[in-house]
C-alpha positions as CSV (number, residue, x, y, z in Angstrom):
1,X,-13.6,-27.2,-37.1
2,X,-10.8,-26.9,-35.1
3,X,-7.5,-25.7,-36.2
4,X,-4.3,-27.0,-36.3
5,X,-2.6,-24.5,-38.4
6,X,-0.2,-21.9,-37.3
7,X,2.4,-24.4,-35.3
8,X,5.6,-25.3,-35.9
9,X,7.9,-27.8,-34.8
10,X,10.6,-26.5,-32.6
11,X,13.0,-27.5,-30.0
12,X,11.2,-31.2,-29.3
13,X,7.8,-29.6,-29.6
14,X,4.8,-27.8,-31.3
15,X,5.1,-23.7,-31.2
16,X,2.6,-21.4,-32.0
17,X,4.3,-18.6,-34.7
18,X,1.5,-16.4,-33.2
19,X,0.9,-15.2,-37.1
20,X,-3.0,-13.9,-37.2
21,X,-4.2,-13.1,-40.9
22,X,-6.5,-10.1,-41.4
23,X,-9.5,-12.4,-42.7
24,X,-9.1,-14.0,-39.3
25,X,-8.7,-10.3,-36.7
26,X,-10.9,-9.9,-33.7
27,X,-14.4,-8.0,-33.5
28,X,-16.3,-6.7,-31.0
29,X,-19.2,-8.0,-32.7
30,X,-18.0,-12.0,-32.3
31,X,-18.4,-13.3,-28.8
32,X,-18.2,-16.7,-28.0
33,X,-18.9,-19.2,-25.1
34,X,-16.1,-20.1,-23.2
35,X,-15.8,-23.5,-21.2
36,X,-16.7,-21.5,-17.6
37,X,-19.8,-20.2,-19.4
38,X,-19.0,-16.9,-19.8
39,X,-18.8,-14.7,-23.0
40,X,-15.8,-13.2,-24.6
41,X,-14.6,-11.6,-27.3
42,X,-13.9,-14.2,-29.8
43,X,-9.7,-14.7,-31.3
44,X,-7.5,-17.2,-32.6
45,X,-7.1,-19.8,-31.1
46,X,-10.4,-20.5,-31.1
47,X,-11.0,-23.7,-29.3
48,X,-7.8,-23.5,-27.0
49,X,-9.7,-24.0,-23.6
50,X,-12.0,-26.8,-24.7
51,X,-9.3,-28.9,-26.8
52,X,-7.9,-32.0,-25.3
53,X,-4.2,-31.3,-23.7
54,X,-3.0,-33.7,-26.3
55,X,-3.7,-32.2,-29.5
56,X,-2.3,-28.7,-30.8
57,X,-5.3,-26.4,-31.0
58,X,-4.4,-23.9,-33.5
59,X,-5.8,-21.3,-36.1
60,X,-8.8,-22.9,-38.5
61,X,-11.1,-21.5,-40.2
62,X,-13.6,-19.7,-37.6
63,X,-13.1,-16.7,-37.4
64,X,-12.4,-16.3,-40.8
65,X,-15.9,-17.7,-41.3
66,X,-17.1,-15.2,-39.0
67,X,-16.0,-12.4,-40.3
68,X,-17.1,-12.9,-43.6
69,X,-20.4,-13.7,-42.7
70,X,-20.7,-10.8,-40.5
71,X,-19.4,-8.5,-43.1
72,X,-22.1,-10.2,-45.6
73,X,-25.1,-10.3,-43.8
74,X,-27.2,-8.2,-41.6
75,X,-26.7,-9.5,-38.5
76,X,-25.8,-7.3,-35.9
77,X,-23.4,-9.6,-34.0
78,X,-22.6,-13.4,-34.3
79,X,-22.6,-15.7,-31.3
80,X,-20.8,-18.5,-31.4
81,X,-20.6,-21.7,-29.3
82,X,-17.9,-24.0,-29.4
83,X,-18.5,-28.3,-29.3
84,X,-15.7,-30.4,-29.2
85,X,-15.7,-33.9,-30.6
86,X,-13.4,-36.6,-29.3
C-alpha cells in the first residue's frame, strides 16, 4: 500500500509538502525493516528506500494503519516489513 499522496507538482516536478497528519506520527513502538536489513523507527514515507526511482513514494495509509491498531489492541509493539510489487 504504498503512498502517493502528499506531492505536488512544482517547478517541472513532484515535491513532497512534507505535511504529516496526527493519525499518521511516529512511535517508538513501530519499527520497520529497512532495505539494508536493519530496523528503524518507522515514518512517512514509508516505502521511500524500496520504491522504484520512477514513481513518487509518498504518504499512504501505513502508519495510520499502525497506529490505530496499536492503540486498539494489546500488542506491545508492531513490526512491520515492507514488499514492493512491480
Amino acid at each position: 500500500m504504498s503512498g502517493r499522496g502528499g506531492f505536488h507538482w512544482y517547478d517541472s516536478r513532484y515535491q513532497w509538502d512534507a505535511i504529516v497528519l496526527d493519525e499518521c506520527t511516529t512511535s517508538l513502538f513501530i519499527l520497520r525493516l529497512s532495505v539494508n536489513i536493519n530496523w528503524y523507527e518507522a515514518r512517512d514515507l514509508l516505502q521511500v528506500d524500496i520504491e522504484s526511482k520512477s514513481k513518487t513514494c509518498g504518504v499512504g495509509p501505513g502508519m495510520s494503519f499502525s497506529n490505530c491498531l496499536l492503540q486498539e489492541s494489546v500488542v506491545f509493539m508492531l513490526i512491520l516489513v515492507l514488499c514492493l510489487v512491480l
